[in-house]
C-alpha positions in Angstrom: 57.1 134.0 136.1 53.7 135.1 136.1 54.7 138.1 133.6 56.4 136.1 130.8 53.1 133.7 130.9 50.3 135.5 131.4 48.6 137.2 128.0 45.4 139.6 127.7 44.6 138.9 131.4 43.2 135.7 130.6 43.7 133.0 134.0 46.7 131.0 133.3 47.8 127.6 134.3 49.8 129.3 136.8 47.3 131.2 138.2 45.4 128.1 138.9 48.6 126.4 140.4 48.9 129.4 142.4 45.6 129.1 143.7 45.6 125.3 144.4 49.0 125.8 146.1 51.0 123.2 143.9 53.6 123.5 141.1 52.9 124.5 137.7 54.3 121.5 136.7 51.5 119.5 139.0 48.9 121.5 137.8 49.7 120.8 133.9 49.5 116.7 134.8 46.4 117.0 136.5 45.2 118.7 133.1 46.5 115.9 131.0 44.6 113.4 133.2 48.2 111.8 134.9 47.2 108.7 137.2 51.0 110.4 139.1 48.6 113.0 140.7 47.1 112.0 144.6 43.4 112.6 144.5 43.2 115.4 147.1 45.9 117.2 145.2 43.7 116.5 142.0 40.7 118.2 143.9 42.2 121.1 144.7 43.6 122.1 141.2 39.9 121.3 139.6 38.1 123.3 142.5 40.7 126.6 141.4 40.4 125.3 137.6 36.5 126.2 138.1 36.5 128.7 140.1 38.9 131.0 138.1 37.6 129.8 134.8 40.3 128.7 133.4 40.3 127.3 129.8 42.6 124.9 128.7 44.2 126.1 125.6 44.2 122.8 123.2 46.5 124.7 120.6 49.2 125.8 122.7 49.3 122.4 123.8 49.7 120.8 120.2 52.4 123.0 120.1 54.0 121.8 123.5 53.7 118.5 122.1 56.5 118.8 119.7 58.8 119.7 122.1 60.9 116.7 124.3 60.5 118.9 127.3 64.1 118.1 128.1 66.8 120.6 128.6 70.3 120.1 128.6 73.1 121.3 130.7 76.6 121.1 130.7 79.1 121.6 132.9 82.7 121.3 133.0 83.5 120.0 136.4 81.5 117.8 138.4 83.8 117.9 141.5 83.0 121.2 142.3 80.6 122.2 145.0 79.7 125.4 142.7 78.0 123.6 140.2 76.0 121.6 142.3 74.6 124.6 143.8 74.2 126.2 140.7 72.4 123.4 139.5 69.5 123.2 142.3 68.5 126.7 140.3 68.4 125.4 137.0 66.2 121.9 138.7 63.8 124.1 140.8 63.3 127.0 137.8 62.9 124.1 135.2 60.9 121.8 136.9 58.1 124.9 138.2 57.3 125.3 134.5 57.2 121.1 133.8 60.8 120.7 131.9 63.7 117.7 133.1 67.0 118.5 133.2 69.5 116.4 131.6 73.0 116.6 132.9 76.7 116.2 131.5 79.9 116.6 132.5 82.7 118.3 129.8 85.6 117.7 132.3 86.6 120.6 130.6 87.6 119.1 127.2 86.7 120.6 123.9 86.6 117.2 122.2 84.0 116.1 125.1 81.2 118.9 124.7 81.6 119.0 121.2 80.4 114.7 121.8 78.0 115.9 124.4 76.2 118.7 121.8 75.9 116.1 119.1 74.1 113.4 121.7 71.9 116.3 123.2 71.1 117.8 119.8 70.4 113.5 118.7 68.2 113.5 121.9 66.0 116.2 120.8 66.5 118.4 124.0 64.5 121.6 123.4 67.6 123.6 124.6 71.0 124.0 126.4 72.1 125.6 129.4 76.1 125.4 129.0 79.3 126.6 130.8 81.6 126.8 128.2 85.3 125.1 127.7 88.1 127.6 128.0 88.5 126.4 124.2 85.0 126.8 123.2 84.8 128.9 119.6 82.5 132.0 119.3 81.2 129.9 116.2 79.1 127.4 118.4 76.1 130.2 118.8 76.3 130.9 114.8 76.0 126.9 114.5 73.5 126.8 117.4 71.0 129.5 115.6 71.6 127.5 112.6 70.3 124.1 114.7 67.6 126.1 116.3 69.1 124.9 119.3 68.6 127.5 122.0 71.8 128.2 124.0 72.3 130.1 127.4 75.6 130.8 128.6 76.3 130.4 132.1 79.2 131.5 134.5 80.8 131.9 131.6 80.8 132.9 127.8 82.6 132.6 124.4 80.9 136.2 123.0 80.5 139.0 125.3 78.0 140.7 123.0 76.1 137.6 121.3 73.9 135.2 122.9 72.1 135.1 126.0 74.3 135.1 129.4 73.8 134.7 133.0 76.5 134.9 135.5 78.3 137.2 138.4 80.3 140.5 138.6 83.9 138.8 138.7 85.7 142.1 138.6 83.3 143.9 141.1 84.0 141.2 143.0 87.6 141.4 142.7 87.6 145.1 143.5 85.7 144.4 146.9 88.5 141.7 147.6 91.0 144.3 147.4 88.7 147.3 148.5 88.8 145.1 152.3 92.4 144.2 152.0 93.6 147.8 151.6 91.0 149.2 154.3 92.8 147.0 156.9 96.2 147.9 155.9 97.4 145.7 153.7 99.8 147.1 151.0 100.8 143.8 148.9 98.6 141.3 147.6 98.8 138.4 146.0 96.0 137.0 143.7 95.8 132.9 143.3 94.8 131.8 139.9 94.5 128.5 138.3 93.2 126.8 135.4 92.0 127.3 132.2 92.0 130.8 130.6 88.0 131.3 130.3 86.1 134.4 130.5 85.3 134.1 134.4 89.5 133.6 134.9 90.1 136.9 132.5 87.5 139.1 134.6 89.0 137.6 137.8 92.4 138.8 136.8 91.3 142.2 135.0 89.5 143.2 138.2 92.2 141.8 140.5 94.9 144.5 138.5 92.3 147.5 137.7 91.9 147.5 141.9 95.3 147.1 142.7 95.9 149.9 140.5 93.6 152.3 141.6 95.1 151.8 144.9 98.1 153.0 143.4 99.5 148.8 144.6 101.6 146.8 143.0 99.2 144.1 140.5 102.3 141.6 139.9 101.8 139.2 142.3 99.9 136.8 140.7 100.7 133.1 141.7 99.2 130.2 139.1 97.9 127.4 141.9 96.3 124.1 140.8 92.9 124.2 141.6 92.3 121.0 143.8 92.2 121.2 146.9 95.1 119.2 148.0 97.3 120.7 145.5 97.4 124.2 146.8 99.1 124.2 150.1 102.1 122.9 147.8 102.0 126.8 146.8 102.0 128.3 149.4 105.9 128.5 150.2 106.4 130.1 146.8 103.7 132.4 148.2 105.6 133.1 151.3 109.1 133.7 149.4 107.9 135.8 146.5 109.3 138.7 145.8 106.6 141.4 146.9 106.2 139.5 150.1 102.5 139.7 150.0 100.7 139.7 153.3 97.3 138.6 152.0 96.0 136.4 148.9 92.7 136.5 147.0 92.0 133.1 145.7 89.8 131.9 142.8 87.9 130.5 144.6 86.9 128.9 147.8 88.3 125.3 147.5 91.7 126.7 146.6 91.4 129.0 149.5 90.7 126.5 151.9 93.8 124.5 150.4 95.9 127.7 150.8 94.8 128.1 154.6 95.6 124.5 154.9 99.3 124.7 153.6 99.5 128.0 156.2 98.5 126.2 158.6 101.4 123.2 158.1 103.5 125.9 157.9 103.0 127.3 161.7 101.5 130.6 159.9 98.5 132.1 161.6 95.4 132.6 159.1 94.0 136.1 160.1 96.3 137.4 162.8 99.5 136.6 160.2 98.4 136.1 156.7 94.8 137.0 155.1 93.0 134.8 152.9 89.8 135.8 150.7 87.6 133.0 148.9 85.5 133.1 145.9 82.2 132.2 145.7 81.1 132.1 149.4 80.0 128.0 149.1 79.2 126.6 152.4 82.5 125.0 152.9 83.8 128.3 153.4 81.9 128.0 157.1 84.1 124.5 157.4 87.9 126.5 156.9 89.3 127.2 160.4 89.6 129.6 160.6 86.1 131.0 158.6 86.7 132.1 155.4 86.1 136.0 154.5 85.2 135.4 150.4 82.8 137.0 147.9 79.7 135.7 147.2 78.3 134.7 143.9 74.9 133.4 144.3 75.4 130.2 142.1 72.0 129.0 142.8 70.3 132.4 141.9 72.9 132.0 138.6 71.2 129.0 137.8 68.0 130.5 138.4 68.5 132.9 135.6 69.9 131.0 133.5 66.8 129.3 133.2 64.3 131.8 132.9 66.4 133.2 130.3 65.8 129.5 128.3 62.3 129.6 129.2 62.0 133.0 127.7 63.6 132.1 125.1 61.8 129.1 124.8 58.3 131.4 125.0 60.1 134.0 122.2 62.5 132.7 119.9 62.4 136.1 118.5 63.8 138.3 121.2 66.9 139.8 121.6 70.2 139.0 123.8 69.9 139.2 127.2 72.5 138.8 129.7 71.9 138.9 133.1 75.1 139.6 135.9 74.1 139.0 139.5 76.5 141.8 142.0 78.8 139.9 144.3 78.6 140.2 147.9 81.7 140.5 150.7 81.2 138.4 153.6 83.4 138.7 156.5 84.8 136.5 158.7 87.5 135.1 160.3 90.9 134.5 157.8 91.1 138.5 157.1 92.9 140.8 159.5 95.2 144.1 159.6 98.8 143.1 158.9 100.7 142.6 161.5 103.4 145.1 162.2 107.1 143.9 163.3 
């Protein structure tokens, strides 16, 4: 951003890329004399380079020069749609100010990102955007400082007071979940969980119980579903038969949703007129469920966005203090969500 690069109003390199209508990152190769750059594209970033006399700064650049502009980023699941869309954030954000990403999948295994660090910290990446293993220690940022290895948590984290953070209101989210269930009448509801006990599951299930209290509701019905997609509808005659006799289900997210709708479905149960279903995250296959799926949005790309300026600042100011930065959910309404039915 213009703000975390610009200094004594002198004309930045961004200022010129503004001006010549290319990326930062084009701007800084036709600088360094890259043969990549097409020649009309060269002319136009020397015609704003003299006309806002700008001045290459050959120190900062020394300085640049050490660095692998690389940055790593882990995730834990490949397979899910989340992370690719949280991922085209990162690219975009990264690549604007000239840096690659390089990309690695934890499957969700301590013993695998623990591999992954050492390779990336071998590599000479300048920093790391990670979502962290359920298992994942508080003791990685201490070792991280001690690497000067700059670290930025992402959807979720192993210190919720250390370290830069960027993610979503889980529990806000949660609370508008239940805040539309209750509004059209619903009295029991069911929350879907699944997986590995990490900070985004914990807020999830905090929220889930804070709102269903507050509604003076029952918060027990909490049903442990496998994540996959074909693995939910297995669930959902223990759903149907539990004890509370839930009428609507808020699930952890979309995928599982849309395997819960699926399994209703098979069952002869009417999504929306007979049995409610939220998602979680509001991905596009949310528009492919039938019927549409009502969930709470999350932003992942904007997620990944902040993630990445947070690196970049930190990056700019090793210096600085913590930040963490929590996008608000969103409800969007659509078709699996309806009052109860009455008999």
């Amino acid at each position: 951003m213009r703000t975390s690069e610009q200094k004594d109003g002198r004309v930045t390199l961004l200022d010129v890329a503004e001006a010549a209508g290319v990326s930062r990152a084009t701007a800084s190769l036709v600088i360094r004399k890259s043969p990549l750059v097409a020649h009309e594209t060269r002319r136009r970033v020397e015609q704003a380079i003299a006309k806002l006399g700008y001045v290459y700064n050959m120190g900062a650049a020394s300085m640049r020069a050490t660095r692998s502009n690389t940055v790593g980023v882990i995730i834990p699941n490949l397979g899910n749609p989340f992370f690719a869309a949280m991922l085209s954030g990162i690219e975009q954000a990264l690549e604007d100010a000239g840096l690659i990403v390089v990309l690695a999948n934890s499957r969700e295994s301590a013993t695998k990102q623990e591999t992954i660090l050492q390779r990336m910290r071998e590599r000479g990446v300048d920093g790391l955007i990670l979502c962290p293993v359920a298992e994942t220690r508080p003791s990685l940022l201490a070792k991280a400082t001690e690497w000067r290895l700059p670290i930025v948590q992402a959807l979720r984290y192993v210190s919720d007071s250390k370290g830069d953070y960027a993610g979503t209101a889980y529990a806000g989210g949660m609370r508008q979940a239940v805040d539309h269930l209750t509004e059209l009448g619903h009295q029991s509801i069911a929350f879907a969980a699944g997986g590995p006990m990490h900070s985004a599951y914990r807020e999830r299930l905090a929220g889930f119980r804070a709102a269903m209290a507050d509604h003076d509701l029952d918060p027990n019905a909490v049903l442990e579903v496998p994540l996959g997609p074909a693995a939910s509808p297995t669930s959902v005659s223990a759903l149907l038969e539990h004890p509370l006799h839930p009428t609507a289900i808020i699930c952890f997210n979309d995928i599982m949703a849309g395997g819960i709708v699926n399994g209703l479905t098979d069952l002869g149960v009417k999504v929306g007129p007979e049995f409610s279903v939220v998602g979680f995250d509001d991905l596009a296959e949310a528009e492919l469920v039938r019927p549409r799926l009502t969930s709470i949005a999350t932003f992942p790309a904007e997620i990944g966005d902040a993630a990445a300026r947070l690196l970049l600042e930190r990056l700019a100011t090793p210096e600085r203090g913590d930040r963490r930065v929590v996008n608000l959910t969103r409800l969007v309404l659509r078709n699996s969500t309806a009052a109860p039915r009455r008999d």
